[in-house]
DSSP file (Angstrom, degrees, kcal/mol; ACC not computed):
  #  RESIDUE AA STRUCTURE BP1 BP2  ACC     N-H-->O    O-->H-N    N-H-->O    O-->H-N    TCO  KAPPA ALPHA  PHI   PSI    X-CA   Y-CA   Z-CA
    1    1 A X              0   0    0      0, 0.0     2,-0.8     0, 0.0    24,-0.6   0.000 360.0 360.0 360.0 117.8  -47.6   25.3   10.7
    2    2 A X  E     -A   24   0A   0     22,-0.2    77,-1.6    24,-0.0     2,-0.4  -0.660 360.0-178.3 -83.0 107.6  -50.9   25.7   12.7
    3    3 A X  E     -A   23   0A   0     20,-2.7    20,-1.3    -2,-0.8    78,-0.2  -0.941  27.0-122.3-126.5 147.8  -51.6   28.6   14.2
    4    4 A X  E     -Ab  22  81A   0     76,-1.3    78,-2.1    -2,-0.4     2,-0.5  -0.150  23.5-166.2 -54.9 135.9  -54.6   29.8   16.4
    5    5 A X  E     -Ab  21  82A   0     16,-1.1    16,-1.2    76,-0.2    78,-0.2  -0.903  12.5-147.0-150.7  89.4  -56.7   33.2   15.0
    6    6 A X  E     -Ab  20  83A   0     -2,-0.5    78,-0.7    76,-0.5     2,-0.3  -0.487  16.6-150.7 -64.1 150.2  -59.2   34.9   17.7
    7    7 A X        -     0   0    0     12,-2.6     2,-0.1    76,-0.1     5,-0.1  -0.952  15.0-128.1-108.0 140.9  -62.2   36.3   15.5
    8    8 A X        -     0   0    0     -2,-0.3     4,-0.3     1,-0.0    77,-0.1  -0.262  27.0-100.2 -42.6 156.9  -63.9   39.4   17.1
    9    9 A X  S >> S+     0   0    0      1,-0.2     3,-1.1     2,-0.2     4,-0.7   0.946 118.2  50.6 -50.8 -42.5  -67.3   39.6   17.6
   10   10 A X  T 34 S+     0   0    0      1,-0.2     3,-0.3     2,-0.1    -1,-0.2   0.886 108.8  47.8 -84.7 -21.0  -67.8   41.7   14.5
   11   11 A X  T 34 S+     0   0    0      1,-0.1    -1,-0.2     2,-0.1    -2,-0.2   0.088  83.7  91.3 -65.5  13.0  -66.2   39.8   12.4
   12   12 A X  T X>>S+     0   0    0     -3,-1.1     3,-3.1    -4,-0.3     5,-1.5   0.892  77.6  74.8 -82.0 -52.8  -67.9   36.0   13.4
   13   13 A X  T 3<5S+     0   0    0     -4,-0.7    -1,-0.2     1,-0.3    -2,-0.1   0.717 100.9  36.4 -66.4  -4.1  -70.5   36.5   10.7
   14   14 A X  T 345S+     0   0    0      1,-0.1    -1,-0.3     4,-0.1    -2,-0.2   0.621 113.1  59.1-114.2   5.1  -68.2   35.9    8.0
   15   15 A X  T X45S-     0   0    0     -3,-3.1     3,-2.2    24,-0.1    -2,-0.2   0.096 117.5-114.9 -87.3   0.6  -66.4   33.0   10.3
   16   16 A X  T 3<5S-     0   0    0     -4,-0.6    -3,-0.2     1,-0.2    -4,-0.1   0.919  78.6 -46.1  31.6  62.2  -70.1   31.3   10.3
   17   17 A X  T 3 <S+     0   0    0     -5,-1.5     2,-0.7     1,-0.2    -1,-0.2   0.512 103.6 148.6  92.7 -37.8  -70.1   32.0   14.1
   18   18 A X    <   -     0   0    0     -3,-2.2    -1,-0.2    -6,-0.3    -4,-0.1  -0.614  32.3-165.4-102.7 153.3  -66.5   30.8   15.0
   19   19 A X  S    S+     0   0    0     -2,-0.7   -12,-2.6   -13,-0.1     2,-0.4   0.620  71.3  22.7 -74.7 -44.0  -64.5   31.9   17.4
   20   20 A X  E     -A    6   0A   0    -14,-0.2     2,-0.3    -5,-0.1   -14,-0.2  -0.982  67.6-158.7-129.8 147.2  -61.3   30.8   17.0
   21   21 A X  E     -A    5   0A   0    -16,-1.2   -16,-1.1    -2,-0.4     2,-0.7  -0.913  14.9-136.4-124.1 154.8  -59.8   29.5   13.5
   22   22 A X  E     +A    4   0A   0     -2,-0.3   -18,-0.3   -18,-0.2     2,-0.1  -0.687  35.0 162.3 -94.1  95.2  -56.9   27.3   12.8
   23   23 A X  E     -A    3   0A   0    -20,-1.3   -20,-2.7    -2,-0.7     2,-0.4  -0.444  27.4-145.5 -82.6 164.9  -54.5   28.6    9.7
   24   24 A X  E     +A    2   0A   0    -22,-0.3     2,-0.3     6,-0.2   -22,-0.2  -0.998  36.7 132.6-135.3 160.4  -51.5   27.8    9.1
   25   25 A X        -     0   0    0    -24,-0.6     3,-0.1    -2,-0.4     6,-0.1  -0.811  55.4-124.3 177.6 128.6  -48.5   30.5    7.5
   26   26 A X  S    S+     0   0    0     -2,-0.3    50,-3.3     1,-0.1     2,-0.4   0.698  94.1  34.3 -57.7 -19.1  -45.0   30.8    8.8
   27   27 A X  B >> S-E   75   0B   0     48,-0.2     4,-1.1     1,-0.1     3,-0.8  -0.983  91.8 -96.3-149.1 149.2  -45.8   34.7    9.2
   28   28 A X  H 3> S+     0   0    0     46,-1.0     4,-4.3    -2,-0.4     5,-0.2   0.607 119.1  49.5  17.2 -71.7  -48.4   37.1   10.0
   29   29 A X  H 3> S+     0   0    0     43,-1.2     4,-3.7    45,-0.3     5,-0.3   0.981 106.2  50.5 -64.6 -55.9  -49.2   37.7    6.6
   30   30 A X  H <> S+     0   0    0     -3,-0.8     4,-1.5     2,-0.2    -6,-0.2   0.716 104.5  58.8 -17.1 -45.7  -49.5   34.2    5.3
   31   31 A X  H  X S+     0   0    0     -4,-1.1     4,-3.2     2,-0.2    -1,-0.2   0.948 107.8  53.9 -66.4 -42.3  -51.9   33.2    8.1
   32   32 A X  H  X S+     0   0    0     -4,-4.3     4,-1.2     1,-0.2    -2,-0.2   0.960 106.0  47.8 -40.7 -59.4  -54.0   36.2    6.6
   33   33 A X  H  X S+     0   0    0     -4,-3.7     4,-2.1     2,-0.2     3,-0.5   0.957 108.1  52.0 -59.7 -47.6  -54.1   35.0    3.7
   34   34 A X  H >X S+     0   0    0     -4,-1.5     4,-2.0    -5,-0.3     3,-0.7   0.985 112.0  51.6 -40.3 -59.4  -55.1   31.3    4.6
   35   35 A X  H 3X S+     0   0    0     -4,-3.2     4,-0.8     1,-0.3    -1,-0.3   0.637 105.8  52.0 -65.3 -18.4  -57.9   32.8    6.6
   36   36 A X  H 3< S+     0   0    0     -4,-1.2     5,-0.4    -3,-0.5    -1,-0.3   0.507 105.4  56.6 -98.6 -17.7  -59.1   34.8    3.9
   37   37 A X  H << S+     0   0    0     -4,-2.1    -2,-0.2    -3,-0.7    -3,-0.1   0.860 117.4  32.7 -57.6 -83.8  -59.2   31.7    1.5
   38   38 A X  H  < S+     0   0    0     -4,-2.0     2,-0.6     1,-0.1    -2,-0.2   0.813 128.1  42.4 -58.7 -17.2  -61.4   29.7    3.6
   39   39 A X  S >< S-     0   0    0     -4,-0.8     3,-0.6    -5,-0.2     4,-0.3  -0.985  89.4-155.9-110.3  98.6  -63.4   33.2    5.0
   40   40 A X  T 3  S+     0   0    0     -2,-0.6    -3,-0.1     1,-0.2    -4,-0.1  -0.640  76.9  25.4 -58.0 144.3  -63.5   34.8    1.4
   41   41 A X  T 3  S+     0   0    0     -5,-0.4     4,-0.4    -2,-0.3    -1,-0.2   0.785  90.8 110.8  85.2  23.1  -63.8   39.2    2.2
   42   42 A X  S X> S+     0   0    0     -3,-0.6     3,-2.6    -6,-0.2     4,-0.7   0.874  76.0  48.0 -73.2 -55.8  -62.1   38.6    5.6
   43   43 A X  H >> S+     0   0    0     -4,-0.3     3,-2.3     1,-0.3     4,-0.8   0.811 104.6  59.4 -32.3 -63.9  -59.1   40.4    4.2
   44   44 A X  H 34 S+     0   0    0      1,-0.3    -1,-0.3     2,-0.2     3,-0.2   0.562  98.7  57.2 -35.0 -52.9  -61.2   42.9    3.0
   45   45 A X  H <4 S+     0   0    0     -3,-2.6    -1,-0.3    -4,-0.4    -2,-0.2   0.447 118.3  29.8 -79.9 -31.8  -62.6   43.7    6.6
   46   46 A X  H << S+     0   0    0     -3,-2.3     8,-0.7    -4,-0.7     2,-0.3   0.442 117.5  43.2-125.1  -4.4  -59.1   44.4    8.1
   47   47 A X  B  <  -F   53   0C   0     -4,-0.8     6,-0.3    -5,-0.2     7,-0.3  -1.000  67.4-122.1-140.5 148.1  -56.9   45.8    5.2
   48   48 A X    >   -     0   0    0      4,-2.2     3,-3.9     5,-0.7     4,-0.2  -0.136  48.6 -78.3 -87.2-163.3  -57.0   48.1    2.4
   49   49 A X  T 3  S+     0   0    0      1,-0.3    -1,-0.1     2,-0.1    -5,-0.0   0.728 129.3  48.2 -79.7 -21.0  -56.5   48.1   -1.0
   50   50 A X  T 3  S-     0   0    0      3,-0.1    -1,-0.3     2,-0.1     3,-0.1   0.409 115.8-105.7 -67.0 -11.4  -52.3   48.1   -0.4
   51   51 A X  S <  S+     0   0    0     -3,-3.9     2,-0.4     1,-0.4    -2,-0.1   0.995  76.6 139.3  73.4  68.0  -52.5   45.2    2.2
   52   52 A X        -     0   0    0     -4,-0.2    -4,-2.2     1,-0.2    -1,-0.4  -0.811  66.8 -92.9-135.6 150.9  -51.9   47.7    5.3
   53   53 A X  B     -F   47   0C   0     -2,-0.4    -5,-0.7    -6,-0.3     2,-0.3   0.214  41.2-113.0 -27.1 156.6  -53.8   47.2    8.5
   54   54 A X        -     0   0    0     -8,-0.7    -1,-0.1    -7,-0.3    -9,-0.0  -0.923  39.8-114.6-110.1 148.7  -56.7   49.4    8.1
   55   55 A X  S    S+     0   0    0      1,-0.3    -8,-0.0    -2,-0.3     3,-0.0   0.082 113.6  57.4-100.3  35.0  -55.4   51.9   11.2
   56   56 A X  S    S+     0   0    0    -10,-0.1    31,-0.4    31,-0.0     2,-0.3  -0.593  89.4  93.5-134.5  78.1  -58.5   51.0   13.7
   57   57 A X        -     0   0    0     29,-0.2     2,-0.2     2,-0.0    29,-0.2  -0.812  60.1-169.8-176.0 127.6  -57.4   47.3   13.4
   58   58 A X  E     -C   85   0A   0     27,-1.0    27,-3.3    -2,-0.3     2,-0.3  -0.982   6.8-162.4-131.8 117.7  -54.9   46.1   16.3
   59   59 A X  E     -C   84   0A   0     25,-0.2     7,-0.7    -2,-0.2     2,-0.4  -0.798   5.6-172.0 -86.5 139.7  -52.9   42.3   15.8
   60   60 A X  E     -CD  83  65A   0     23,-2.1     2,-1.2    -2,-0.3    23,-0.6  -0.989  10.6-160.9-121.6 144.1  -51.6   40.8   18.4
   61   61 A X  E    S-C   82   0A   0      3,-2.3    21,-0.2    -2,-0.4     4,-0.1  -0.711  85.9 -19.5-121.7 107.4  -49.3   37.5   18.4
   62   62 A X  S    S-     0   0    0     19,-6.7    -1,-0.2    -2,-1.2    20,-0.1   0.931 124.9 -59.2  64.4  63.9  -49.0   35.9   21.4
   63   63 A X  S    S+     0   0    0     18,-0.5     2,-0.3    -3,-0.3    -1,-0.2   0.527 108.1 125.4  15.0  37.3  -50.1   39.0   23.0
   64   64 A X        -     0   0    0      3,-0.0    -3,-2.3     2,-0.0     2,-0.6  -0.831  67.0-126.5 -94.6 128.8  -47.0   40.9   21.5
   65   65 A X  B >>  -D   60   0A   0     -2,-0.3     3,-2.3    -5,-0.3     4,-0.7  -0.830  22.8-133.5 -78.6 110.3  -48.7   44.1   19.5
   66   66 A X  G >4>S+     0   0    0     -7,-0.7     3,-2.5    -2,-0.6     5,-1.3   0.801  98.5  78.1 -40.3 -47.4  -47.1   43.6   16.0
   67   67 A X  G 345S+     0   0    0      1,-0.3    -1,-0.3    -8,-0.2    -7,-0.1   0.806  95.9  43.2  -3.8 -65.9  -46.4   46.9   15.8
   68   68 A X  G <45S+     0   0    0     -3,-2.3    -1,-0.3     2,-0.1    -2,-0.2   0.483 119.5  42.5 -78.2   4.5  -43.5   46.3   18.0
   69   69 A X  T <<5S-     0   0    0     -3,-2.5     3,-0.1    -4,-0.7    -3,-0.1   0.428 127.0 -46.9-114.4-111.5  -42.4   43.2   16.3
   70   70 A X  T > 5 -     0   0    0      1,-0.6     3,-1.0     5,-0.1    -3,-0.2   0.062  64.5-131.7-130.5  29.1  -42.4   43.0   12.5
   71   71 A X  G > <S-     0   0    0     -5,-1.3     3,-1.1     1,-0.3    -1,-0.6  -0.388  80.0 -13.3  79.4-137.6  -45.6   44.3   11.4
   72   72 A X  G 3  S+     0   0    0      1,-0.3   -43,-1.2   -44,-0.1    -1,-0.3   0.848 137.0  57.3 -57.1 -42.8  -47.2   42.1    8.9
   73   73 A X  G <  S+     0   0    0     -3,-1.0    -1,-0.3   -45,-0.2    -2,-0.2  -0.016  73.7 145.2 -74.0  26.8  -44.0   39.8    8.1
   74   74 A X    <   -     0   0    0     -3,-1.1   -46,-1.0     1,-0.1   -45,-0.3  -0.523  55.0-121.5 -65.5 131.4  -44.1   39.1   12.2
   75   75 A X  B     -E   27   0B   0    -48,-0.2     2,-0.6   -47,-0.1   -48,-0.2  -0.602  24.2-146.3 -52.2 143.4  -42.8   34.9   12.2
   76   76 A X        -     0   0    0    -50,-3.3   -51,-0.2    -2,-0.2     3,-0.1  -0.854   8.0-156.6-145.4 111.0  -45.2   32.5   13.7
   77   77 A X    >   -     0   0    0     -2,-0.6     3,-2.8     2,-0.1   -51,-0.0  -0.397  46.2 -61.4 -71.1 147.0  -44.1   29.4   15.7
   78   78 A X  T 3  S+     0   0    0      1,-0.3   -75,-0.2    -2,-0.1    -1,-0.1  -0.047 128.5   7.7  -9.9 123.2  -46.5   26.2   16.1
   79   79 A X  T 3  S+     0   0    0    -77,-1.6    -1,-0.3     1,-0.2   -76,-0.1   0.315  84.4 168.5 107.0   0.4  -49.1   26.9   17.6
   80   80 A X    <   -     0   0    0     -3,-2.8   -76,-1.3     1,-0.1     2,-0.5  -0.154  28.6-140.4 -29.6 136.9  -48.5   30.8   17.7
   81   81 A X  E     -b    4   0A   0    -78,-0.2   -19,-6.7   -76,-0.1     2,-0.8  -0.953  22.7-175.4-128.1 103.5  -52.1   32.6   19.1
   82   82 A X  E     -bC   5  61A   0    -78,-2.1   -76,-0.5    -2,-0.5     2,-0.3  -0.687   6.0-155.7-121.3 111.7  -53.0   35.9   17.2
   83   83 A X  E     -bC   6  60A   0     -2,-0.8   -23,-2.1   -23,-0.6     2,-0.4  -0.691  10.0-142.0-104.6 137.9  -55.8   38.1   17.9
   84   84 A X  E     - C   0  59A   0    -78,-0.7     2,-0.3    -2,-0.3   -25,-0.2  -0.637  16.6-169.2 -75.7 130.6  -57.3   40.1   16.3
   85   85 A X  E     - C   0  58A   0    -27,-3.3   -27,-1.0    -2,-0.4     3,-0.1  -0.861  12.7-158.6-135.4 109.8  -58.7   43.6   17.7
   86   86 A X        -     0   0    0     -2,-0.3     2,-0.4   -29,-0.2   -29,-0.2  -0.143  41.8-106.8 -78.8 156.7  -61.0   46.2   16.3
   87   87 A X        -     0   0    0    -31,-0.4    -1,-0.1     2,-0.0     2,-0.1  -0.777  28.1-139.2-100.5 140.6  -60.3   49.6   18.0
   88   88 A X        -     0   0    0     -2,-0.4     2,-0.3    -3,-0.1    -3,-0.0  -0.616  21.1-171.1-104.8 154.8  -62.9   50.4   20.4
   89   89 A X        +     0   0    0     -2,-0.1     2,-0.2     0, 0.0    -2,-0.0  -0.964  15.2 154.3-136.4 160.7  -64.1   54.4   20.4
   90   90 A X        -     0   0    0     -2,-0.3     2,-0.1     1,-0.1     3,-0.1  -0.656  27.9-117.0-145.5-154.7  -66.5   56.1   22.9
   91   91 A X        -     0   0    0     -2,-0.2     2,-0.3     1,-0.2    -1,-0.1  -0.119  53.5 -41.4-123.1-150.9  -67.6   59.0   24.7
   92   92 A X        -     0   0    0     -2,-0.1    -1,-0.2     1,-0.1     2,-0.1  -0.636  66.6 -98.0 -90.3 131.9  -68.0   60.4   27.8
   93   93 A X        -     0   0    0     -2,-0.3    -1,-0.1     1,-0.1     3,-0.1  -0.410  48.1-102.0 -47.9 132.8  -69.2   58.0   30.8
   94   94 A X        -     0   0    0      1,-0.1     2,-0.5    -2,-0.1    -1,-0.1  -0.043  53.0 -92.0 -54.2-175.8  -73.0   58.4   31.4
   95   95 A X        -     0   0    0     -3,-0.1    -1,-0.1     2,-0.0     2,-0.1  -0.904  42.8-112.4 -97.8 132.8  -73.5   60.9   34.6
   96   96 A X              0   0    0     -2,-0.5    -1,-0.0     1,-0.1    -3,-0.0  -0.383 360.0 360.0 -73.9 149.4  -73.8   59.2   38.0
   97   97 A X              0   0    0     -2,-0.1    -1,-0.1     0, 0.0    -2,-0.0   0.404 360.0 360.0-123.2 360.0  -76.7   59.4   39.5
């Protein structure tokens, strides 16, 4: 089953640069693992040593947060689009001037 994998920016260098991947897995996890066969140390990058999420790492499928669906074991139809999202953090807005 082919499904669609946005890469983040910080994560392209082990994607040599691309943007979008195709994998294929009937769920969530599966797809991971695909992508981490062809990208060895992707895995690495988003999960710990238990296979959980690492907790500033956001999935989405088909712009559904997994979280509300079935975590890792989420099913994914043809053609399913899941992005990946690094957790942003910041500061305070500069001062206007």
């Amino acid at each position: 089953m082919a499904v669609h994998v946005r890469i983040p920016t910080p994560l392209r260098r082990i994607t040599n640069g691309e943007r979008v991947i195709v994998v294929s897995g009937g769920n969530l996890a599966q797809a991971l693992e695909d992508l981490d066969r062809r990208f060895p140390g992707f895995r690495a990058k988003i999960m710990d040593d238990r296979g959980e999420l690492l907790q500033f790492v956001n999935i989405f499928v088909n712009e559904k947060d997994i979280r509300f669906l079935s975590g890792l074991q989420t099913p994914l139809a043809e053609g399913a689009e899941v992005s990946i999202v690094p957790a942003m953090a910041g500061g305070s807005p500069p001062p206007l001037r």
